[in-house]
C-alpha positions as CSV (number, residue, x, y, z in Angstrom):
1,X,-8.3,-5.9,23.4
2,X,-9.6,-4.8,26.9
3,X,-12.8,-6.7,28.1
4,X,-13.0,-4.7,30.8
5,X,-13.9,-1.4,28.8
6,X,-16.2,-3.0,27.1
7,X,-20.2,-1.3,28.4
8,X,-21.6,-4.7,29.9
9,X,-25.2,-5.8,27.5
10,X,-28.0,-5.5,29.9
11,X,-31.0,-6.2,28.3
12,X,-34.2,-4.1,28.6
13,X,-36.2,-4.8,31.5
14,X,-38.9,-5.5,29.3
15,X,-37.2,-7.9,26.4
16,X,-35.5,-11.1,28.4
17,X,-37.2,-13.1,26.2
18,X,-35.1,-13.8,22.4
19,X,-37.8,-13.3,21.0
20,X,-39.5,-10.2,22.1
21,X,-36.1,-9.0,22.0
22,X,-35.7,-9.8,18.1
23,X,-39.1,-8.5,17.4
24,X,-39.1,-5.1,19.0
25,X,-36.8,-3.2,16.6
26,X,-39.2,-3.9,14.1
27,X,-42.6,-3.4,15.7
28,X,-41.4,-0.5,17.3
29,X,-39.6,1.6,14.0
30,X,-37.4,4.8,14.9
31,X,-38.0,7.9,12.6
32,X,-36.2,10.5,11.2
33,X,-32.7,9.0,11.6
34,X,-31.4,10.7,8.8
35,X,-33.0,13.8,8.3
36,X,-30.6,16.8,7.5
37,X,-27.9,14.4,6.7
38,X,-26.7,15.0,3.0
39,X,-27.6,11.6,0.8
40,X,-26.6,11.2,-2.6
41,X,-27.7,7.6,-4.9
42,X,-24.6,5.3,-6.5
43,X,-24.8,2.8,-8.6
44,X,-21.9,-0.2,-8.3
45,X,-21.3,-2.2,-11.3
46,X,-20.0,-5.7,-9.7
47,X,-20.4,-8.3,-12.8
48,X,-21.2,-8.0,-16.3
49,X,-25.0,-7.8,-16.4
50,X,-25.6,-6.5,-12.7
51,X,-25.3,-3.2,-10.8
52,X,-26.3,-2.6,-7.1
53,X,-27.2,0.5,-6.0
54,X,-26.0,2.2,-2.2
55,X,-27.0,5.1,-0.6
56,X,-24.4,7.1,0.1
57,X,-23.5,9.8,2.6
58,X,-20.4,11.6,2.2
59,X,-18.5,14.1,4.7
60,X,-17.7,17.5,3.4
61,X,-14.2,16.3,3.5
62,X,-14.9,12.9,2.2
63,X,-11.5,11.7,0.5
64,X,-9.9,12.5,4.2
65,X,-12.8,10.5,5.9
66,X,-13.1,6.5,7.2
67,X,-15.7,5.4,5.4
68,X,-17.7,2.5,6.1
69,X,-20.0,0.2,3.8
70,X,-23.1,-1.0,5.7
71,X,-24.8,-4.9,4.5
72,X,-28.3,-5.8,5.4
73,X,-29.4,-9.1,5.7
74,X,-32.1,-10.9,4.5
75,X,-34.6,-9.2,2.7
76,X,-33.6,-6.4,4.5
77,X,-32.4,-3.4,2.2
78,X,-30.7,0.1,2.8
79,X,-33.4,1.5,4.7
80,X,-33.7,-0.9,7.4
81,X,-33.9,0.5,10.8
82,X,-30.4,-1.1,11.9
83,X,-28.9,0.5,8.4
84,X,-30.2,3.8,9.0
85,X,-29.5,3.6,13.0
86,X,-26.1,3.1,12.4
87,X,-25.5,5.3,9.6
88,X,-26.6,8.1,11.5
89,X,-24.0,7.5,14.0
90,X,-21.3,6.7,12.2
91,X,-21.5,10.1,9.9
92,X,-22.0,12.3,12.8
93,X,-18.9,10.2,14.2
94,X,-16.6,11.3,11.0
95,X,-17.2,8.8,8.7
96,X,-18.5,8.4,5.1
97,X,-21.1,5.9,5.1
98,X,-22.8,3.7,2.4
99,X,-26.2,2.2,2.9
100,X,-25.4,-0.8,0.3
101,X,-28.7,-3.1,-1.6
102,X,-27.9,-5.9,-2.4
103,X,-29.1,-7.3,-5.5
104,X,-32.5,-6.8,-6.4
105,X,-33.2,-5.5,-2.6
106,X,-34.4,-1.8,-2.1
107,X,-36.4,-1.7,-5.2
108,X,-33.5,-2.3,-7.4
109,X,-35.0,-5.5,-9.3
110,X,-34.1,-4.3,-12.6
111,X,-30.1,-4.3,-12.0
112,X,-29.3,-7.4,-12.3
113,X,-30.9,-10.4,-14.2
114,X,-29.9,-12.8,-11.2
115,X,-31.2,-12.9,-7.5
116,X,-29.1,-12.3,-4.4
117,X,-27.0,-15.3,-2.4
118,X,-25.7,-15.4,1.0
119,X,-22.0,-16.5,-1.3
120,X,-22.2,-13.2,-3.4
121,X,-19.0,-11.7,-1.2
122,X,-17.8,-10.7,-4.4
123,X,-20.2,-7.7,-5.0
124,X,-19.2,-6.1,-1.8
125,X,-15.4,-6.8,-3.0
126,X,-16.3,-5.1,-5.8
127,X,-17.9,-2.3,-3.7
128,X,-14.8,-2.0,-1.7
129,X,-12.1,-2.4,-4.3
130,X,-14.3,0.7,-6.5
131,X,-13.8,2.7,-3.2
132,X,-10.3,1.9,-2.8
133,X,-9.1,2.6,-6.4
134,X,-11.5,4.9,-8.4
135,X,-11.9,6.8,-4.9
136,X,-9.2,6.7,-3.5
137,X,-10.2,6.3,0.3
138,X,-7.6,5.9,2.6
139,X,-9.5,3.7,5.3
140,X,-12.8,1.6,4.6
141,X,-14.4,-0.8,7.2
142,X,-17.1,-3.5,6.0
143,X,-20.0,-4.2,8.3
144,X,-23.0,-6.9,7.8
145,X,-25.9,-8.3,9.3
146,X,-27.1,-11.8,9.3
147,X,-26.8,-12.7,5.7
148,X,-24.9,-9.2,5.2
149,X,-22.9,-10.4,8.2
150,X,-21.8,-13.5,6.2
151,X,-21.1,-11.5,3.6
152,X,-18.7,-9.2,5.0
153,X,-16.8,-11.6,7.0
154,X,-16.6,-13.9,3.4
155,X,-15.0,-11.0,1.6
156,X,-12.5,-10.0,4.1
157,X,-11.5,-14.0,4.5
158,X,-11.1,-14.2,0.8
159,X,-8.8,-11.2,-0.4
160,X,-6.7,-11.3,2.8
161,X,-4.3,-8.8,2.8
162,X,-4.7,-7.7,-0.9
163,X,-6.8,-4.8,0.0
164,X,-4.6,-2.5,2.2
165,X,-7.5,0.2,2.6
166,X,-9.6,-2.3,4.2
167,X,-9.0,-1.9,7.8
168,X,-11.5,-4.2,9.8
169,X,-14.8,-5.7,9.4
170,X,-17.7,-6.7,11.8
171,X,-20.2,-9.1,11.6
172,X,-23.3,-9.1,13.5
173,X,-25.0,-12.5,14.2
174,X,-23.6,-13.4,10.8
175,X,-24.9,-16.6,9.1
176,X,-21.2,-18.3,8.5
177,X,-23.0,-21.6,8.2
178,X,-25.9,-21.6,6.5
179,X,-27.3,-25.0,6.6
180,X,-27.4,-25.0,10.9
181,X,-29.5,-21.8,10.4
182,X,-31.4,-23.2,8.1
183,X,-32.6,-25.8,10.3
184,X,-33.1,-23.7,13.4
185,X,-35.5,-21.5,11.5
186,X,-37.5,-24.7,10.6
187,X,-38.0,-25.4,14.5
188,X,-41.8,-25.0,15.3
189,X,-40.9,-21.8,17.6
190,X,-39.3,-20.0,14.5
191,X,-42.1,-20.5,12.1
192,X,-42.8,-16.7,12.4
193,X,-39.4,-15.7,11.1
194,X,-39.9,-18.3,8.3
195,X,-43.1,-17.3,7.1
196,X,-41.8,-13.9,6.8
197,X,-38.7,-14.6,4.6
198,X,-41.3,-17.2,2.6
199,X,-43.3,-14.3,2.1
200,X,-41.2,-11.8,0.9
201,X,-39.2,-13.7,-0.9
202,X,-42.2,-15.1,-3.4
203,X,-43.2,-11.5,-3.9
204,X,-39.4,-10.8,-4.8
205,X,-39.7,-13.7,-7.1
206,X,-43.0,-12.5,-8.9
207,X,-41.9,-9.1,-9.3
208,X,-38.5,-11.2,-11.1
209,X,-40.8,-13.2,-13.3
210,X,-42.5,-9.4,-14.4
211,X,-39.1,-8.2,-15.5
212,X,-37.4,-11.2,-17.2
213,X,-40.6,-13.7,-17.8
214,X,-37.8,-15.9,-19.5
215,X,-35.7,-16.9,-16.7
216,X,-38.2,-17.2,-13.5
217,X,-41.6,-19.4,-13.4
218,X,-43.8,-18.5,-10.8
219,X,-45.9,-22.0,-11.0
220,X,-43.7,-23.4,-8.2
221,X,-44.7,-20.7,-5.8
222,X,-48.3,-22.4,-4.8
223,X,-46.4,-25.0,-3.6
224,X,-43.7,-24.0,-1.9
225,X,-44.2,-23.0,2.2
226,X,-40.2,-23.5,3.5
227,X,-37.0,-21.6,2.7
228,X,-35.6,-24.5,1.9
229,X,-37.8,-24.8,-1.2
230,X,-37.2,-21.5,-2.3
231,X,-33.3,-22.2,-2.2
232,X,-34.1,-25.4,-4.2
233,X,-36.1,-24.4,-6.6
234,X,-34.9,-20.8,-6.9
235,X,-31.8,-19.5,-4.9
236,X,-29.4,-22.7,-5.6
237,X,-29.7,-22.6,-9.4
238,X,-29.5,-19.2,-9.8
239,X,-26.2,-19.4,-8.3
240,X,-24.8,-22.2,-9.8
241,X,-25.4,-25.1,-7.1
242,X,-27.7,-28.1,-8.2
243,X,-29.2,-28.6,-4.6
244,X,-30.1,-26.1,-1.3
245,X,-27.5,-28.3,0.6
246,X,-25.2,-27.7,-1.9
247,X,-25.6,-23.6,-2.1
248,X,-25.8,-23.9,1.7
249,X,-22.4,-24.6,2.1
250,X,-20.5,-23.4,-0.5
251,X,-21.9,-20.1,0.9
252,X,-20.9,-20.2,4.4
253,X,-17.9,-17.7,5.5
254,X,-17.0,-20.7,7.9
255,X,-14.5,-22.0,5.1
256,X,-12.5,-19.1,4.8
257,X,-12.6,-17.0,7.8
258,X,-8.9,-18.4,8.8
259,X,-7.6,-16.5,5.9
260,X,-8.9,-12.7,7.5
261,X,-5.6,-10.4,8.1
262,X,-7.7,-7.6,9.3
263,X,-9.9,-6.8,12.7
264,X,-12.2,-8.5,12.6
265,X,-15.3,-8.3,15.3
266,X,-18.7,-10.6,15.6
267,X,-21.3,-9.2,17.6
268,X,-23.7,-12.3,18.4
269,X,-26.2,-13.1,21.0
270,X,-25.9,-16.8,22.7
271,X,-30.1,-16.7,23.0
272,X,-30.0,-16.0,19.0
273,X,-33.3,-17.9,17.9
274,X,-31.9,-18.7,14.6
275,X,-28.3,-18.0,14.2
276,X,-27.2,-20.6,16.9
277,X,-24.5,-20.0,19.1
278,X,-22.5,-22.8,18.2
279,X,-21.5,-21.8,15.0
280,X,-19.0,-20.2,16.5
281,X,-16.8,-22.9,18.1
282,X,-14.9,-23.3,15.1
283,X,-10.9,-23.5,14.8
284,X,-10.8,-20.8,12.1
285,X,-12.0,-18.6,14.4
286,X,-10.5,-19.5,17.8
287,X,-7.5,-19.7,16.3
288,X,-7.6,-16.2,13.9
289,X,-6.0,-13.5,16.1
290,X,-7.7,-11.1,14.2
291,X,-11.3,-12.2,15.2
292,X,-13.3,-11.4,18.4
293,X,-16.4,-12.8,19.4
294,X,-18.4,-10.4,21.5
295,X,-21.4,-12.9,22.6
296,X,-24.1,-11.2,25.4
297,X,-26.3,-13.9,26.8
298,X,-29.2,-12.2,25.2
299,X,-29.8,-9.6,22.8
300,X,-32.0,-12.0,20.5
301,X,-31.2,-11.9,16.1
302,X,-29.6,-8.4,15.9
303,X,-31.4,-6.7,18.3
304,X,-29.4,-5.6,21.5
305,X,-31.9,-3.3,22.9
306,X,-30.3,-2.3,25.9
307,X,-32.2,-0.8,29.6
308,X,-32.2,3.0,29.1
309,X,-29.3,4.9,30.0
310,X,-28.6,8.7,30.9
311,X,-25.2,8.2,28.2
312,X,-26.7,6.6,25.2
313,X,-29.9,5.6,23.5
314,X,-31.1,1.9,24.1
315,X,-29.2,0.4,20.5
316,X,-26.2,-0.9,22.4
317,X,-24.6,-2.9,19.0
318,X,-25.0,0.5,17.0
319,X,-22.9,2.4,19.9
320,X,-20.0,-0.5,20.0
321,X,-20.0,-0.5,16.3
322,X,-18.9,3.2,16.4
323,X,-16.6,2.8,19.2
324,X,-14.7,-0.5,17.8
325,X,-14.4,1.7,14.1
326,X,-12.9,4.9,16.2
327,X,-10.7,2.7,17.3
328,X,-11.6,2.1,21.4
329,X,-10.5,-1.7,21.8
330,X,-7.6,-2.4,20.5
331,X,-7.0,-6.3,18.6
332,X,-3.3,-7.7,19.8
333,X,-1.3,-10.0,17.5
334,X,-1.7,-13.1,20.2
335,X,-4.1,-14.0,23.3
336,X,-5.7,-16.3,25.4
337,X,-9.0,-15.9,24.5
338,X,-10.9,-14.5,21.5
339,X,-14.3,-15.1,23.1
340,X,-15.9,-12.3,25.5
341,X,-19.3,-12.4,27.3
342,X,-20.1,-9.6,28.0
């Protein structure tokens, strides 16, 4: 790889502060990001009893084409500004892209019986391995978000090498260990991000508990005001795990990201208000040759909204994504350093 190449992160003039920075993306939505671009609904069958669904935009040559599955993070789905930003770019840049929902996300409730898990990497092996072998695609790249993040990065350290069409995977700010996220979103100044998952997650639940009365109780809700609870009480069990702790780390991508034998990029900030920097200081990382860490000083939870510039619009993670999938920084076998600030 070449640092130096690398456009430096300056943040907007405006958004020094993480978490002004995190919030502007979403109190300040971009519109018609896909408009004109052709769109066509899939359905992705990834256990016995559940199907998600991705939103799929294929070039006119599309068998010929890199394609590149897209993961939103927590409750997030496929039309999340960050999905759509980058999908825009990345199909006027050549590739095939698929918007993916997760389970239950993007209105899709009545796929599976089960919820979503930050340890479901399996559906998007699924995802990938349908591309690879019913498709036939030649080159596929995964890319996540937060919990999406996680996701992507758990896949690719879990098959390895048994996926030859996979060719490189980026996370950005990806929760690979759960539990320390956890507990930063339970600090007093992060109580606004928690409400809002709280939130949306006990509607999530309800609308459940409406389709399969059976298997989901709503009586806990009333009581329940942290993540953490809903993990306990919902999340965990669903999954397998008997506590939060438990699901926590069996979920993390931390354990297995030694065992990625593709590219491998993470795009985090060090001013993250949730997904701490720290995280990151782990030997399965520093010593992977595959992985980079690209880590600005700021840039906030997934935000990266760069000062204006005559060459490019102000989503400076969207316009590395594209560069690192077009192949602009090249990964070497061995190096000093995996780390960049930049």
């Amino acid at each position: 790889m070449e640092p130096d190449r690398i456009p430096p992160f300056v943040p907007s003039r405006f958004l020094w502060n993480a978490h002004l920075m995190t919030l502007f993306p979403r109190l300040f939505p971009r519109k018609g990001l896909l408009v004109q671009i052709p769109r066509q609904l899939r359905t992705f069958r990834v256990s016995s009893d559940s199907w998600i669904q991705g939103c799929c935009h294929w070039q006119p040559s599309a068998t010929s084409a890199p394609t590149v599955v897209l993961v939103h993070g927590l409750e997030g789905c496929c039309d999340s500004q960050y999905m759509q930003g980058t999908a825009a770019k990345a199909y006027r840049a050549g590739f095939n892209v698929i918007r993916l929902n997760q389970r239950n996300c993007g209105d899709t409730e009545h796929l599976t019986p089960t919820l979503y898990n930050s340890g479901l990497s399996a559906d998007v092996q699924a995802v990938m391995t349908e591309l690879s072998t019913t498709d036939r695609l030649p080159t596929l790249w995964a890319v996540g978000w937060s919990m999406g993040g996680n996701l992507v990065l758990k896949m690719a350290g879990e098959i390895g090498s048994s996926l030859p069409s996979l060719h490189g995977v980026v996370g950005i700010c990806p929760v690979i260990d759960p539990e320390v996220c956890v507990q930063a979103l339970e600090r007093c100044t992060n109580r606004i991000y928690e409400h809002h998952f709280v939130a949306r997650l006990k509607t999530r639940i309800r609308k459940k508990a409406r389709l399969y009365p059976d298997r989901y109780s709503v009586r806990p809700l009333s009581h329940i005001r942290r993540l953490r609870d809903i993990d306990q009480v919902y999340t965990a069990p669903d999954a397998g795990y008997r506590t939060a702790e438990e699901y926590y780390d069996g979920a993390g991508a931390r354990h297995v990201m030694s065992g990625i034998r593709v590219p491998c990029l993470i795009l985090t900030s060090q001013d993250d208000p949730f997904v701490p920097y720290s995280i990151f200081a782990t030997p399965a990382i520093r010593n992977n040759p595959q992985i980079r860490v690209w880590a600005p000083t700021h840039g906030g939870h997934c935000a990266f909204v760069q000062r204006a510039s005559p060459i490019e619009d102000v989503y400076w993670a969207e316009n590395r994504l594209i560069e690192v999938m077009n192949g602009r920084y090249v990964w070497q076998s061995t190096h000093q350093s995996n780390t960049v600030n930049v």
